[in-house]
Phi, psi and omega in degrees: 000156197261140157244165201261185172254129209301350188283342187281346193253326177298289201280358192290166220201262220325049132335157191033044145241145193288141178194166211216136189217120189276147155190189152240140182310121182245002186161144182229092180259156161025033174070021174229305197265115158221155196255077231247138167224140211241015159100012154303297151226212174263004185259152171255166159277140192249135164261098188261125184285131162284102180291288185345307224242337191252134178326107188318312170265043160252338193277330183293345164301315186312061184244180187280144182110314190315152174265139188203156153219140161282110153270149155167201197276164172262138176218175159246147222275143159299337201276159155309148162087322151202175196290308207227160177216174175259144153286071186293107159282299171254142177234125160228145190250137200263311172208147165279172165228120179279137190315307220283329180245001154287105184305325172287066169287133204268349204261352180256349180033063173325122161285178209282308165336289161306321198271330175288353160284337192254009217286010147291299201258326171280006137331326187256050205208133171297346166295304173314300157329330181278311178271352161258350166306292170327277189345292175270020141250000158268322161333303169294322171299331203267325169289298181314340178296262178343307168288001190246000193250310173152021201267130173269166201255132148257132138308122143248195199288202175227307209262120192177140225272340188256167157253107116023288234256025195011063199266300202074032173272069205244169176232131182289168167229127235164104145266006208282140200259149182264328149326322193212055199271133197298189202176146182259180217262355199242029199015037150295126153317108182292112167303326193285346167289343193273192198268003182205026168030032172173153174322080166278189172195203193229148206287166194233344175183170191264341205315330191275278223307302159334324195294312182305295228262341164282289150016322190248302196275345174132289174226130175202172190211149188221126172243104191211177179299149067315148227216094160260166185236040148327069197282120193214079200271039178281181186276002205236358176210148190242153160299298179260137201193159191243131169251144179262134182234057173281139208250179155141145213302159210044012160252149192262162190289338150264005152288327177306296181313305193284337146325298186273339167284317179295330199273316175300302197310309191306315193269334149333284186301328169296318227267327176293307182297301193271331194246046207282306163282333169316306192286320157323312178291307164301315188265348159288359168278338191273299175314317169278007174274331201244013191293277182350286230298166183276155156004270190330294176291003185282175180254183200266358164215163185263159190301340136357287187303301175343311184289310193300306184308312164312267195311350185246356158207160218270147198293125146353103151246137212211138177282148183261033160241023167276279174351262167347292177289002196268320200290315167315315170266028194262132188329302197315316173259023164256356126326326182053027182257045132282131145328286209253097173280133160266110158259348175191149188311135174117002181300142145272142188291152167250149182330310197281334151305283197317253212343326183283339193297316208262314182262326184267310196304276190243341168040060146185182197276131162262119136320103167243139196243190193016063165329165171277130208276347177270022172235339170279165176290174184290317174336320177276164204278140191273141168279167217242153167055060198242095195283167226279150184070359175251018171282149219221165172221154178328038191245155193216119174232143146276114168278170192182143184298170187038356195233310167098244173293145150222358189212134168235160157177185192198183187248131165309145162278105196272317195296092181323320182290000211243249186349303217273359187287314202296301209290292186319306199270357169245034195017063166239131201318147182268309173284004164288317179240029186305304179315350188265286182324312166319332179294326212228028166279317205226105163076058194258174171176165182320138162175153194231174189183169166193163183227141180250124188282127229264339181294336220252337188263287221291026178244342155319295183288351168270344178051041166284184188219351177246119183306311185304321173302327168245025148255150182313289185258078202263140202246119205211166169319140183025043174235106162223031161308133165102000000 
């Protein structure tokens, strides 16, 4: 008999029919009652077993973790807690589990810690479950946005000759043997020896590549891993991570911003729409998570509400030298209880600026624009009639409560002369990026773009609080376990 999936059998009307359900064992009571999930949704199905008739060393198979399938009748259940159960006629055990070495046990309730040592196996713990189910229907939201819009998906390379983001935080790509690496006569590592015959790396972002192709096709968006070599060892940032970039051509910094708020709210709001028990399951956990914490530190909505509050108001938008002064006159920092104190226009903002912007301040998500160009990238457009030593450019970050930036982007630099000023004065090679230059050599115009770390919304929608947490295998300072 073909078997069903246990979400399919929970939402199923068909009683007192024979069916058959694959899974793994999350609990076995008093030799009867099991509780099988086979990663379909967060509820399990209860099997109740005719112990009398089935052989004690089938039933001693029976531990958490083991893989089984049940066949027998679906009925509705007498018990509290769900609608319907199986009547198990045949119990077969698919693979064992030793009770005694399966670290995931619901009865020792393994910390976030433990488990990220364990990140193979902690997939089978309904938290996890919960949050990858999310993953990958916000994931499936991010292409449905796009593709409902007219966007075409680029690949761009993993492999690549640039820096984006001219941090010079990159991981090399090198075939080249570290015993014996060939040298030019000035002992440089001769690059013309490697397997691409010049210095590569693994991409750190898609965008200039992104650019060329809005350029030709209009709108395109590339969602693909990107890679810094950040030692940042915190709750908030990974080596390895996936971005969403979308680029496109005529739009201005204030098309970027109604892009990128419509583009939250739209995959929000799926992720609300689909995943209803997964996220029920998440905020009752983050509420019995804030139980410990003091008054001060809970967050001030549950996690639903959090969500409901993003889709029902239009995002803050505020210049970031308005920003500045709100910060500058704000207790904490006159107080001096910020890390980082703001004295004067040209501060780069810290998590902790975002969050008082967002959470004390204005409590709801901001948009902030027109950045300092000297904390910003070459890339972004020099705003025009900027007086001298206060110059600022077309750039945009979305702050979001508990998380702080989830969106950086900018209105593009179109202007060749402008671009070739910028690049010259943070010496970056022209000709390395001549190919780059051609967008604004041949046909240039106006066009914007922003890129979203695809980690930071699902630790949003999830109301996780650890980064690590919400990729399968997070890749961090001295981690590339698994």
């Amino acid at each position: 008999m073909k078997h069903t999936k246990v979400k399919d059998l929970l939402n199923g009307t068909k009683t007192l029919q024979e069916v058959n359900a694959k899974g793994w064992v999350r609990t076995f009571r008093n030799n009867q009652f099991i509780a099988l999930n086979d990663g379909s949704t967060i509820n399990n199905i209860q099997c109740v077993v005719d112990f009398e008739n089935t052989p004690d060393e089938t039933l001693r198979r029976v531990t958490t973790g083991a893989a089984v399938s049940v066949t027998g009748t679906l009925i509705e259940s007498k018990g509290a807690g769900q609608n319907v159960e199986i009547q198990v006629s045949k119990l077969e055990i698919l693979g064992d589990s030793d009770a005694e070495k399966f670290p995931i046990q619901p009865k020792n309730k393994p910390s976030l810690d433990f488990l990220r040592e364990n990140a193979h196996l902690r997939v089978r713990t309904n938290m996890f479950g919960a949050i990858m189910r999310v993953r990958s229907v916000l994931s499936y939201a991010v292409h449905s946005y796009f593709q409902e819009k007219g966007f075409v998906y680029v690949n761009t390379p993993i492999i690549t000759g640039s820096d984006a983001e001219g941090a010079g935080e990159m991981f090399k790509v090198t075939a080249l043997p570290f015993d014996n690496t060939p040298r030019t006569e000035d002992g440089k590592v001769n690059y013309k020896e490697d397997f691409f015959e010049k210095e590569t790396n693994l991409t750190v972002s898609g965008q200039l590549e992104g650019e060329t192709y809005a350029m030709a096709l209009g709108q395109i968006y590339t969602f693909g891993p990107t890679f810094r070599a950040e030692n940042s060892n915190t709750s908030r940032h990974l080596a390895e991570f996936w971005m969403i970039e979308p680029e496109v051509a005529f739009n201005d910094l204030d098309d970027n911003m109604d892009l990128a708020e419509d583009f939250i709210q739209y995959v929000i709001k799926y992720a609300l729409d689909k995943c209803q028990d997964d996220l029920k399951f998440l905020e009752t956990r983050l509420l019995d998570e804030e139980k410990s914490k003091p008054q001060a530190e809970r967050s001030e909505m549950a996690l639903l509400e959090k969500l409901n509050f993003v889709l029902e108001n239009n995002f803050k938008r505020v210049s970031y030298t308005e920003a500045i002064d709100i910060l500058r006159d704000s207790t904490p920092n006159k107080k001096k209880k910020f890390q980082y104190i703001i004295n004067e226009w040209g501060a780069d903002l810290q998590s902790e600026h975002e969050r008082y912007l967002v959470e004390k301040h204005f409590k709801c998500p901001v948009i902030l624009f027109d950045y300092p160009a000297n904390i910003k990238a070459f890339y972004m457009r020099l705003n025009d009639n900027t007086e001298p030593g206060r110059e600022t450019v077309r750039a945009m970050d979305i702050l979001f409560p508990g998380i702080g930036e989830i969106v950086g982007g900018s209105e593009r630099e179109e202007r060749y002369d402008v671009l070739i000023e910028k690049m010259k004065a943070l010496e970056i090679d022209e000709e390395e990026l001549s190919w780059y230059l051609d967008t604004r050599r041949f046909g240039s115009a106006t066009h914007s773009g922003f890129g979203l770390g695809f980690e930071r919304l699902v630790l949003f929608v999830t109301g996780m609080t650890n980064i690590r947490d919400v990729i399968p295998f997070p890749r961090t300072p001295g981690n590339a376990e698994f």
